[in-house]
TIRO-493683 format. One record per residue (C-alpha): z, x, y. Coordinates in steps of 0.001 Angstrom, whole numbers, plus 500000, padded with zeros to 6 digits. Layout:
<sites>
ZXY
...
</sites>
This chain:
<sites>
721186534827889427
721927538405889611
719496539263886963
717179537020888415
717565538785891877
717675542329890454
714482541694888439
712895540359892036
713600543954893477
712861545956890615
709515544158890523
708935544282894531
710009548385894090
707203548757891050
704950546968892953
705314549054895985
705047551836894135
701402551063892873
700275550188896088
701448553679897235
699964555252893761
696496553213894363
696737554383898032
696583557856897400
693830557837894704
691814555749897099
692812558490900106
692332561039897863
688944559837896806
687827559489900488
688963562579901318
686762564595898801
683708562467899831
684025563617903563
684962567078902593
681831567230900269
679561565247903006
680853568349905649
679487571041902929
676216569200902707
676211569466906694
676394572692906934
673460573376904364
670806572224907359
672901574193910058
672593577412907913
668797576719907601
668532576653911222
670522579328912172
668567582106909702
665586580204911768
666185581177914894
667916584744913757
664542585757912404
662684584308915371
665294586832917291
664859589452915717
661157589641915248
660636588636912077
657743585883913262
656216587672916348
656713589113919735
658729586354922199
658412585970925551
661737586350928105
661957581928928162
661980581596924221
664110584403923826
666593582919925666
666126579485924368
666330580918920836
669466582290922114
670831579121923360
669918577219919912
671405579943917444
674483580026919920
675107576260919416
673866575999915441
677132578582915389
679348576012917099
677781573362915037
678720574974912141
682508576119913317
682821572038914144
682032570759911002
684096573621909119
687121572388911317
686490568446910109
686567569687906667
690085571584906901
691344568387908797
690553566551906177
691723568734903563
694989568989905677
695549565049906951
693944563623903609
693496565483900730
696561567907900946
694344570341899298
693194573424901963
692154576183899909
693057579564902398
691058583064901598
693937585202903182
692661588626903033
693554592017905526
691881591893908498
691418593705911504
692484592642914776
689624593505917258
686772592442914537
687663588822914427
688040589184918497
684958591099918489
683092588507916176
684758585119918320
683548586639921389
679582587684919735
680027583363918695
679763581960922571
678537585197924253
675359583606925573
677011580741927224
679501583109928829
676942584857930171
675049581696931602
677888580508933440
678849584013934941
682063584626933136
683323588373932169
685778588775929185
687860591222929657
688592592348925873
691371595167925929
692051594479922411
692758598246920703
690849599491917244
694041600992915968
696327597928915351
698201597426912286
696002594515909795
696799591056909686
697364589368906716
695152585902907753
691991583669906903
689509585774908724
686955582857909055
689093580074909986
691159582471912377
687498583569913669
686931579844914612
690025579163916034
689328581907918917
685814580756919240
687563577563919671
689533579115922192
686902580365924325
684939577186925004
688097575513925699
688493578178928327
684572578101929419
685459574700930060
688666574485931679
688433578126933527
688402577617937251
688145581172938654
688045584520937651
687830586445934148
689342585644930346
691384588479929779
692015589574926123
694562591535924411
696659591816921617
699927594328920984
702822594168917816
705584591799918286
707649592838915407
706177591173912468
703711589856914180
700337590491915988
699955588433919442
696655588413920748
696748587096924055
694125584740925672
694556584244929939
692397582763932357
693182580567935294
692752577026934615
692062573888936632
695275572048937571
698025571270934719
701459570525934482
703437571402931812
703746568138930600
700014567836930583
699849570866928742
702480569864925760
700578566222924970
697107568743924929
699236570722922195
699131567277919855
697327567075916766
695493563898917814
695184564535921202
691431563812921966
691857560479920108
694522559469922606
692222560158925529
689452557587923930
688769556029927676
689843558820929832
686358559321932164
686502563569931347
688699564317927886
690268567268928638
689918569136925233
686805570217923141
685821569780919319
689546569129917544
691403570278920714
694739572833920707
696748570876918425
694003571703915468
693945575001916462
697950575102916546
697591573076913360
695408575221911147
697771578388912324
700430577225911095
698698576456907783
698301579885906929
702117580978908469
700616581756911440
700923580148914768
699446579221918270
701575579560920950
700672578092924849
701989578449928223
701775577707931841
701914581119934174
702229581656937668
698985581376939896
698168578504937885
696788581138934635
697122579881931044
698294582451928529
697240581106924815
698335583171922049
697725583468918377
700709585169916753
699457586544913358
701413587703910105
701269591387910208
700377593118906787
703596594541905153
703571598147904464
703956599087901035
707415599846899895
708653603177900781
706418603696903591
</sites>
């Protein structure tokens, strides 16, 4: 009986153990298709981006002031196309496949601001927003994936284009030991701080399924938070006075060389 018992679990454990094994090829195997089906998407948004950047810059003719702007509007949201489909690859390579690949490189603080900001500037502009960008030139590098980081601010800033209820985004960045915060504020429609921790969860927009206005955009703060901390860096939010949001991406500062 014992024997007969002990063979029962070691054959229940072994079989558990394939269905685990087969389980992870089969996630495995799904997770490379929709990784490789988000590369393929981004081959026509690429096409149609160089489109309209030619059209912009001349390239095809004179424009008049309407199809300038609507060229505008198009390359501005073949960007965010583009940043959206590069975030459902990394959550799949992160949440299925195990397997993101990071291109950490030195990078400069106020470029990647510089380039988030250049990603959404039209629609700032149409809804009358100023950016306040008091970022220095002079900061120490940060040792980061410039793209994804890139994305993470653009991210950032229609979250806040959304969300903003009054006044300017103010940016700015400064050392915090061996870091690099730069800080995101605007004032933002009504939140508690409860409200603002569940927004902070990874699957956040999928909770809010029937809510009549989801109060996130594209993968929402916990991706952002998420694909920080991916490349030891990290996304930190709070709840000021006056009802202003301070988001903050705290970045790995490059090390000096050793006797410097």
């Amino acid at each position: 009986m014992i024997y007969f018992l002990a063979g029962t679990v070691l054959g229940a454990f072994f079989a558990v153990v394939a269905g685990l094994l087969i389980h992870r090829r089969t996630r495995h195997k799904i997770s490379r298709f929709l990784a490789f089906a988000g590369h393929e998407m981004n081959t026509p948004a690429t096409a149609l981006r160089l489109t309209t950047l030619n059209f912009l810059e001349g390239i095809f003719g004179d424009l008049t002031a309407d199809q300038k702007s609507w060229l505008e509007i198009m390359n501005e949201q073949t960007v965010r196309l583009a940043f959206l489909v590069g975030d459902l690859r990394d959550f799949v390579h992160l949440e299925m496949g195990d397997d993101l690949s990071l291109r950490l490189q030195p990078s400069k603080v106020h470029e990647i601001a510089s380039e988030a900001i250049l990603s959404i500037k039209r629609g700032l502009e149409q809804s009358s927003i100023l950016v306040e960008n008091s970022i220095p030139d002079n900061l120490p590098e940060v040792l980061v994936d410039p793209d994804r980081v890139i994305r993470v601010l653009s991210s950032l800033l229609f979250y806040a284009r959304k969300f903003r209820k009054e006044g300017p985004l103010r940016l700015s960045a400064a050392v915090n030991g061996v870091w690099i915060d730069i800080g995101f504020r605007f004032v933002i429609n009504p939140m508690t701080p409860q409200e603002l921790e569940k927004s902070l969860d990874l699957f956040y927009p999928a909770q809010l399924a029937h809510s009549p206005m989801m109060q996130s955009t594209g993968f929402g703060l916990g991706f952002a938070r998420h694909l920080m901390q991916s490349q030891g860096a990290d996304m930190i939010a709070q709840l000021n006075s006056g009802g202003e949001l301070s988001l903050t991406l705290r970045l790995p500062k490059v090390e000096a060389p050793h006797g410097h």
